[in-house]
N, C-alpha and C positions, 0 to 999 in steps of 0.2 A: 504494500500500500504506500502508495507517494504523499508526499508531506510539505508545508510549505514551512519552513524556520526563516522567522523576521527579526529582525535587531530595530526596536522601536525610537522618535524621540527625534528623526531627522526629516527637516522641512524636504517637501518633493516639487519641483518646479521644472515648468519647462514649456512642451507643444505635445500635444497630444492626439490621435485620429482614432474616434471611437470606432467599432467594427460595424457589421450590418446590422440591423433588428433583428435577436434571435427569434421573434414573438411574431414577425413578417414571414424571416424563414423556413420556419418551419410550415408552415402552411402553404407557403409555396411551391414545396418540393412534394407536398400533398396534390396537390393542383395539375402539376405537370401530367398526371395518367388522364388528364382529363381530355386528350389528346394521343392519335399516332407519329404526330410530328414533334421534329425535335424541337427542345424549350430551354433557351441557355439563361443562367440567371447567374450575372453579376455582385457583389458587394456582396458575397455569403462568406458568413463569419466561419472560420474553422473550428468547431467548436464540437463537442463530442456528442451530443441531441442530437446535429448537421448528419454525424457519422454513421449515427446510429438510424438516422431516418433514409441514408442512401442506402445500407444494406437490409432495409426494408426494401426500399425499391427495388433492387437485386432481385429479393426473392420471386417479388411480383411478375419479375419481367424485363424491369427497364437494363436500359445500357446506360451506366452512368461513368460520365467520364471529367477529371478536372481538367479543363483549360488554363490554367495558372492556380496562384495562390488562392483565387476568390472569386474563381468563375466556375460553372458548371454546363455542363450538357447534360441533356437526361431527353433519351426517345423510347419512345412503347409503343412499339410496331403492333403486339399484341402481350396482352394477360397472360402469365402462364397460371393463375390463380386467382380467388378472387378471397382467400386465407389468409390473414398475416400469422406470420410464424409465430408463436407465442412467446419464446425465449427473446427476441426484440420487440413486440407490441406490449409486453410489458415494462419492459426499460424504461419508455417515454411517455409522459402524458401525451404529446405529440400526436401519437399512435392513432386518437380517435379519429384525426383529422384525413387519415384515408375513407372512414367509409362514408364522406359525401362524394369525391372522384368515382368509387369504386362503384356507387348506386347510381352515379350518373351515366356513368359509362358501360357498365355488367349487367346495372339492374339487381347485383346478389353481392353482399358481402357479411365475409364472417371477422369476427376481430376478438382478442382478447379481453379482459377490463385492463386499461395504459396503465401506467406505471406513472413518476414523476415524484414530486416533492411531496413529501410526507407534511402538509399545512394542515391539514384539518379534509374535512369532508368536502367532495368537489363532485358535485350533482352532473350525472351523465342525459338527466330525463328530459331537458330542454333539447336534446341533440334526437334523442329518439320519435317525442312528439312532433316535432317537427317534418321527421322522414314520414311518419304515418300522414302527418298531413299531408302529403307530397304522392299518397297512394304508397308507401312503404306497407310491409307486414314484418313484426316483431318477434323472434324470438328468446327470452332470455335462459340461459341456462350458465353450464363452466363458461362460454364463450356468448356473445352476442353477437345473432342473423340478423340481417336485415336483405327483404327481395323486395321486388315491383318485377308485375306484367309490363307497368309504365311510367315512368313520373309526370305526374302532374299538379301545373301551376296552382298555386291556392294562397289565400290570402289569410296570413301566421301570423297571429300574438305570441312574441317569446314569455315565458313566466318570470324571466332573465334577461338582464341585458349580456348573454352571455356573450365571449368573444370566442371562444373555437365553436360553440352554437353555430352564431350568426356564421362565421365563416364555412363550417362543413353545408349549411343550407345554402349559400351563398353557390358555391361549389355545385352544388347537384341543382340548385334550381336552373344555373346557366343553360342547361342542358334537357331542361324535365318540356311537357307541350304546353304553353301558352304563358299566362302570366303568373309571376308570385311578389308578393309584397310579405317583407319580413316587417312586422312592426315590433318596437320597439329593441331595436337590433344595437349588438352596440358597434362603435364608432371611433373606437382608437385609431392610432396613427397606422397602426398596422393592419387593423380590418381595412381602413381605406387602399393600403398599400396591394392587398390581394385582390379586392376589387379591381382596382386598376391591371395588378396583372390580365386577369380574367378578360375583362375590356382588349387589353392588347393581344391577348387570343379570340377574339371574337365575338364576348358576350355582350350583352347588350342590357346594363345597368345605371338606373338612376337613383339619385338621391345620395350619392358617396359621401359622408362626413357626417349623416343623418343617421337619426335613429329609424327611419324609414326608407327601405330600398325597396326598391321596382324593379323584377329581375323579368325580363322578355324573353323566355327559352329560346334557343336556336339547335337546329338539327346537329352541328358540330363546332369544334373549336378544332384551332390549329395553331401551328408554333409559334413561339415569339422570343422576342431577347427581352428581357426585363431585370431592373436595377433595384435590388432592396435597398431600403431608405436607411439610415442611419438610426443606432439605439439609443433613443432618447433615458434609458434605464439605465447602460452605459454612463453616459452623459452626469446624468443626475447621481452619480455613483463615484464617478472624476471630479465634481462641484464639493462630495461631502469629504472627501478624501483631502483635496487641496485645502478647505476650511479648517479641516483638524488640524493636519501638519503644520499649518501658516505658511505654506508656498505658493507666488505666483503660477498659476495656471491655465495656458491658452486651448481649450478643447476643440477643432478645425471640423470644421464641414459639419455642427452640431445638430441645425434644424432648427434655430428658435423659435417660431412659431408653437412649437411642439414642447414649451419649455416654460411657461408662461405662468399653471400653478406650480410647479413642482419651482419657479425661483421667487413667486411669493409665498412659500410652505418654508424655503430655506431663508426665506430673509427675516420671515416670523424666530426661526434661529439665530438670528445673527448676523448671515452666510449674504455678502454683498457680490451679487454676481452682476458683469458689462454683456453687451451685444455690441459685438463687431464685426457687421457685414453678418455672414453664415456661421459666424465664432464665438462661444461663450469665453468668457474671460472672470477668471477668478481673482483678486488682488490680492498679495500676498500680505502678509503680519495684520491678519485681521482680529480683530477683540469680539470675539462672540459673546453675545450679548442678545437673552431670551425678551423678545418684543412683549410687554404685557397689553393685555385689551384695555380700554381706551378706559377703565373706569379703573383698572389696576389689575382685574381679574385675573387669573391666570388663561392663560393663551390652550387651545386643543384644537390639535392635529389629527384629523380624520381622514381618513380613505371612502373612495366610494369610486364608480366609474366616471369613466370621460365623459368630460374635462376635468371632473376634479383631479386629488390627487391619485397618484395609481398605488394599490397594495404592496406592491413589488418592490418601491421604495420606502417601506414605512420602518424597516430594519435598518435602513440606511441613517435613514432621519434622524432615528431611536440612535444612534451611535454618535451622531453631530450633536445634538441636545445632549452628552452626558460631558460633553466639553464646554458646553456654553451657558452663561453666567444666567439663572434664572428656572422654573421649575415652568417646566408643559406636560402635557396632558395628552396621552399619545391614544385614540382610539381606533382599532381594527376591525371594522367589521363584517368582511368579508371570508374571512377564517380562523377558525379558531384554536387553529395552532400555531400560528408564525410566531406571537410572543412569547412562548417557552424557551426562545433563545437567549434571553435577558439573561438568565442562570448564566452565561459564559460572562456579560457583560458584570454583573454582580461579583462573581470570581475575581474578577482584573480592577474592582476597586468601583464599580458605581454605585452611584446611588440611586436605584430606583426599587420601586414599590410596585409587584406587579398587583393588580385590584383583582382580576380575574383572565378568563381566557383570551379577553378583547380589550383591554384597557391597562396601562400602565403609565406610573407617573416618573416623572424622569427630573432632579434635584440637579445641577451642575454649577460648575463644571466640579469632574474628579480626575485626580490622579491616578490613571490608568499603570499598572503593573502587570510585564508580560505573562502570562500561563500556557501552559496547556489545556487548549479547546479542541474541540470538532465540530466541524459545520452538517448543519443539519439542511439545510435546502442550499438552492443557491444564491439567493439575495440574504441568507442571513449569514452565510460562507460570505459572501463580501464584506459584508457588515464589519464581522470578525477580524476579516485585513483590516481594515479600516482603520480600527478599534488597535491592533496591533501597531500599526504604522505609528500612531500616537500614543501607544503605550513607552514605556520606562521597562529595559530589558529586555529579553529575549521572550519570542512567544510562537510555541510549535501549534500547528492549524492541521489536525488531521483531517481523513476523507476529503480530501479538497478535488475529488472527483465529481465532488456536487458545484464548485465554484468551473470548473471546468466544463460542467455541461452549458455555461451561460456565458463566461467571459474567455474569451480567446486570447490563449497566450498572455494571460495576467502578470506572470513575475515580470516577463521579459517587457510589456510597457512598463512596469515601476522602474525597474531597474533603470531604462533610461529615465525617468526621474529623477533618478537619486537615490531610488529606494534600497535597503540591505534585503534583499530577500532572496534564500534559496529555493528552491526543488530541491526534495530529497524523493529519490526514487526508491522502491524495493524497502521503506523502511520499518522495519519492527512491527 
């Protein structure tokens, strides 16, 4: 098992290029069977989800091939299945995201229950209601069926603003006869971003950014070259990192647009971030300092979907607030396991009070002291570096196979930083 050993305490500064959208890519390479022609897709982060979703396609059928560091090809002439192998469909949460290609295009798919981060409970029934609506038939057992004679258009209330929901229906309506309206669909930077691929193979959708799309079926799709957009999760991940350490920070080709709560939720922290041009810019020797509400109140930090702020950074947050001068109020409600990670931050010296499975109160700043952790998903594996890079003394990060499924070659950007961080391979 590889290990990441950090030597804490040293400001990280420099230019930094976040990779693609893992939360884009993966859907994407779902996408591509939706199609016999080839589908090449640029900005794909190398990243071990990435690796683990090509040799899914393998199994299926396709020819996958890289054309450089962060380009791909991927053609499926035809299906050799329409099963994903169990020993990788459960690897990735990822996983569900073939059987909207595979019902649009087979008509029949079998799949495992995915795999992914151990958060708390993550409802699969918005994905299956939906196929039914679509003229799907259901079967659950060790694995989950889904057939159609046909798909067809129908007009869907999600119960969820899910996002691999909205995308798997997104996926097979392209393809189903006549029209479908997803309503209440959600609308991150990444569902927009599959839409759009979808579009550039042929589909024909409206309402992109909305919580309501108008999907046109069309008899087929075909190839296309398409550019995944940049990780604003990334991004907002480089902003909590440069804040702790006190390092100037210039993150390139960022998205601002895409950035907008997630830098007033960090400036509620403290955390002063610039826009320059497509570039966030962090100022270095900043004094974090917790913004109180306007009457004195103490300030809280909640998650919800887009636009608010996203789940995926609320670990992030939770590690910036134990540096900054002031007491906030961090609420998660969308899982109710992410904050049982606190236990690593509580170890290394903070102060926080978790209230229950969705709310913890965060006291700062503290003097962080390196430990021994292990990361339990992968935003809260970041968390952790984080946490580390600002810590006092050495701190070993095991399982960082979870940080790995999400950030691409992590040491080796710090390192140009500035950062003291090894890989240890093979260890103990």
């Amino acid at each position: 098992m590889s290990l990441f050993r950090i030597e804490g305490g040293v400001p990280l500064s420099g230019t930094v290029r976040v990779s693609g959208n893992k939360n884009e890519a993966l859907p994407a390479l779902a996408a591509v069977l939706l199609t016999d022609e080839p589908v090449i897709l640029h900005n794909m982060p190398d990243i071990l989800d990435v690796r683990v979703m090509c040799d899914i396609l393998r199994a299926l059928g396709s020819e996958v091939t890289w054309l450089g560091e962060h380009s791909l090809r991927i053609t499926t002439p035809e299906l050799k299945t329409t099963t994903l192998p169990e020993n990788l469909g459960r690897h990735v949460r990822a996983s569900i995201l073939f059987a909207g290609p595979l019902l649009g295009r087979a008509l029949r798919c079998e799949l495992p229950p995915p795999g992914g981060d151990v958060i708390g409970r993550r409802r699969l029934d918005t994905h299956f209601e939906g196929f039914v609506g679509l003229g799907a038939t259901l079967q659950v057992g060790e694995t989950f069926v889904l057939q159609a004679k046909e798909l067809r258009g129908a007009d869907l209330m999600l119960d969820e603003a899910s996002v691999t929901a909205t995308e798997n229906l997104l996926m097979a309506a392209s393809v189903a006869k006549g029209t479908t309206i997803i309503n209440n669909s959600a609308c991150e930077p990444h569902v927009q971003g599959i839409a759009r691929l979808l579009v550039a193979m042929g589909a024909q959708i409206e309402g992109i950014g909305s919580n309501r799309l108008v999907i046109h079926g069309v008899d087929r799709l075909h190839g296309a070259e398409f550019t995944i957009g940049p990780d604003y999760l990334e991004v907002g991940s480089f902003i909590g990192l440069a804040a702790v350490t006190g390092g100037e920070l210039r993150i390139q080709d960022a998205a601002p647009e895409h950035l907008r709560m997630i830098r007033l939720v960090f400036k509620r922290l403290g955390v002063e971030t610039l826009v320059d041009g497509q570039d966030i810019v962090v100022p270095g020797g900043q004094t974090l300092r917790v913004r109180a509400d306007l009457n004195g109140g103490i300030p809280r930090v909640d998650d919800s979907i887009w636009p608010q702020f996203p789940t995926d950074l609320m670990s992030i947050a939770i590690t910036v607030a134990t540096q900054s001068q002031g007491t906030v109020l961090f609420f998660e409600k969308m899982f109710e396991g992410r904050m049982f990670f606190v236990d690593h931050l509580i170890g290394m010296g903070a102060q926080i009070i978790l209230c229950d499975p969705h709310r913890a109160v965060v006291v700062g700043p503290s003097r962080l002291v390196g430990q021994r952790v292990q990361s339990p998903d992968v935003r809260a594996g970041m968390a952790l570096l984080i946490a580390a890079l600002c810590a006092n003394g050495t701190t070993t990060i095991h399982n960082i196979r979870q940080i790995d499924r999400g950030y691409e070659r992590i040491d080796k950007k710090l390192q140009a930083l500035g950062a003291r961080i090894e890989r240890i391979e093979d260890a103990p």
